[in-house]
C-alpha positions in Angstrom: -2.7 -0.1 -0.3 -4.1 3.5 -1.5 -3.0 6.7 -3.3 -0.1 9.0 -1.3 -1.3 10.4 1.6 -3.7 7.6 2.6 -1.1 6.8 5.6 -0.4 3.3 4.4 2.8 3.9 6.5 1.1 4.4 9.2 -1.1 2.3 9.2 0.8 -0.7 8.2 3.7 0.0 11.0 0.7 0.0 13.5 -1.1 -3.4 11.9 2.2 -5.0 12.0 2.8 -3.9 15.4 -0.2 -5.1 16.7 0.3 -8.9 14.4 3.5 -9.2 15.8 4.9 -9.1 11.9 7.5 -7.3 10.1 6.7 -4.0 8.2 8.1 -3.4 5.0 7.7 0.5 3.3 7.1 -0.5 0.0 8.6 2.9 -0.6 11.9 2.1 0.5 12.1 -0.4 -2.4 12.2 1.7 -4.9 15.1 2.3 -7.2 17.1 4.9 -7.5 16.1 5.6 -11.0 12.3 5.8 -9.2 12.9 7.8 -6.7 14.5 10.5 -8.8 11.4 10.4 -11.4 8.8 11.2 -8.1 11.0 13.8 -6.5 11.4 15.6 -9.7 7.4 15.6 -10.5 7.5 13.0 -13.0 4.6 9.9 -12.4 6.2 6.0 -12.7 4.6 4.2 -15.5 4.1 0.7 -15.7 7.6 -0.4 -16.7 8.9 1.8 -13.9 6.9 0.2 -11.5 7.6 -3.8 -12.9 11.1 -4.7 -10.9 9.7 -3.0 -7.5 6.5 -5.0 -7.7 8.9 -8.1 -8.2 11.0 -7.1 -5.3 8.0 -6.3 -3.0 6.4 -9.8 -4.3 9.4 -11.6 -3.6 9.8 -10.6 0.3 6.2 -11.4 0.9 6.3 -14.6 -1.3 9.1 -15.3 0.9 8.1 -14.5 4.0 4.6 -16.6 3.6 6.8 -20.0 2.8 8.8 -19.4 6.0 5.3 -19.2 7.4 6.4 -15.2 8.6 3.9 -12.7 9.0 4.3 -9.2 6.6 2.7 -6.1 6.6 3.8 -4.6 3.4 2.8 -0.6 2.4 2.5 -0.6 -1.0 0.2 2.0 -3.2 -0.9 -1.3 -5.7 -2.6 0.9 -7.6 -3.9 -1.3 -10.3 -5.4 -4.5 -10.1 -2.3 -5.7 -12.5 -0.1 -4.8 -10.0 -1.5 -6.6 -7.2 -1.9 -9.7 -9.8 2.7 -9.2 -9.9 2.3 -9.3 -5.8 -0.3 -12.6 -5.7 1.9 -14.6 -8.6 4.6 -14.8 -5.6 2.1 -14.4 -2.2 -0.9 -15.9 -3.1 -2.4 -15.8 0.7 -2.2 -11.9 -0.3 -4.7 -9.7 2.0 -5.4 -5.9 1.1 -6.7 -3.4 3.3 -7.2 -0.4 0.8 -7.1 3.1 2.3 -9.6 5.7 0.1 -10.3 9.0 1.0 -11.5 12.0 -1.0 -9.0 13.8 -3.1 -9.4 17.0 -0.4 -8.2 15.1 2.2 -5.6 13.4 0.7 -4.1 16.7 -1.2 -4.5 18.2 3.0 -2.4 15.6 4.0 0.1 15.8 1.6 0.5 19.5 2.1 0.9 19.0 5.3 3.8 16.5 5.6 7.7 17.2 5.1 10.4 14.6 4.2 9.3 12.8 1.6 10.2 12.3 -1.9 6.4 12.1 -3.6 5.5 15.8 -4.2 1.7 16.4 -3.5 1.4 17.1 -7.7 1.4 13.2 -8.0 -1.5 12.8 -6.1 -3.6 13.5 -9.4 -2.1 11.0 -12.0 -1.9 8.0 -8.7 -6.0 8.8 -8.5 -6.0 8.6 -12.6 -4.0 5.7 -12.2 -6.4 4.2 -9.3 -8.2 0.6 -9.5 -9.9 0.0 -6.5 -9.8 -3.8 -5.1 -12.3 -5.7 -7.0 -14.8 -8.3 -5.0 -12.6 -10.8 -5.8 -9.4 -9.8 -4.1 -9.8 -10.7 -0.5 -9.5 -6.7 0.1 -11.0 -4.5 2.7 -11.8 -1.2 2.1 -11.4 1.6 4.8 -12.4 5.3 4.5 -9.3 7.0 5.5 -11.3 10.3 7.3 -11.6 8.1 10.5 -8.9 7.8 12.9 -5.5 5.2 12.3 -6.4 3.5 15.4 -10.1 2.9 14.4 -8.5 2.1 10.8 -6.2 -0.3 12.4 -8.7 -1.8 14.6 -10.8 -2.7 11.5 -8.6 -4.4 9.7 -7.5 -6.3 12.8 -11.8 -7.6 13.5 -11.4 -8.0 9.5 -8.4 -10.3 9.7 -9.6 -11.9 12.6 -12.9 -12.6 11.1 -11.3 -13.1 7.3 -9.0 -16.3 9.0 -11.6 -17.5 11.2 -13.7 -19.0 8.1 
């Protein structure tokens, strides 16, 4: 989870890799209707957002009864949010990805292809609740390197199962 630009895609395709799970880009869940809003500038509110947490909830929710593993990149920006994803996943790990506001805004500068436009990156930071003590969530500081980032999360997982 994290603000755009954090490289939840990348890190998540590389954690599921390594898991031997599926990888799900949140972002490809996204309506139509959503989609447009982003690519035209406009921020998703909270009804926007409501039927792609469902979705996203649903395929992990799904996934943990058939005893899958997922690795799902999703920004979960609130703590509400991540509540819609835990009513159907309850097992529910997050590995946050924070960085500064420079790097982030370098990142997305520097990419091509996608929809978000780097102008969001301000109201997703407004928007921001970082994982709470309580949420089974490890944060990582996204100026290292995704390897070291994915390494990490894999001692984390490792160590977060073992007790």
């Amino acid at each position: 989870m994290g603000v755009c630009g954090s490289g939840k895609s990348t890190v998540g395709a590389a954690l599921a890799r390594h898991l031997n799970a599926t990888f799900l880009e949140g972002d490809e869940f996204h309506p139509p209707a959503n989609v447009a809003r982003m690519a035209a500038g406009v921020p998703l509110n909270d009804d926007d957002r409501q039927g792609w947490l469902q979705t996203l909830g649903a395929r992990l929710g799904a996934a943990q009864r058939e005893g899958g593993a997922v690795v799902l990149s999703c920004s979960a920006l609130k703590r509400g949010y991540r509540d819609t994803l835990r009513s159907q996943a309850r097992n529910l790990a997050l590995v946050y990805l924070a960085g500064t506001p420079e790097l982030l805004a370098q990142r997305m500068a520097g990419r091509s292809g996608h929809y978000m436009p780097p102008s969001l990156l301000a109201s997703q930071l407004a928007t921001l609740e970082p994982p709470q003590a309580d949420e089974h969530a490890l944060t990582l500081d996204i100026a290292q390197a995704p390897h070291t980032l994915v390494q990490d999360a894999l001692a984390w997982f490792g160590r977060s199962h073992a007790a």
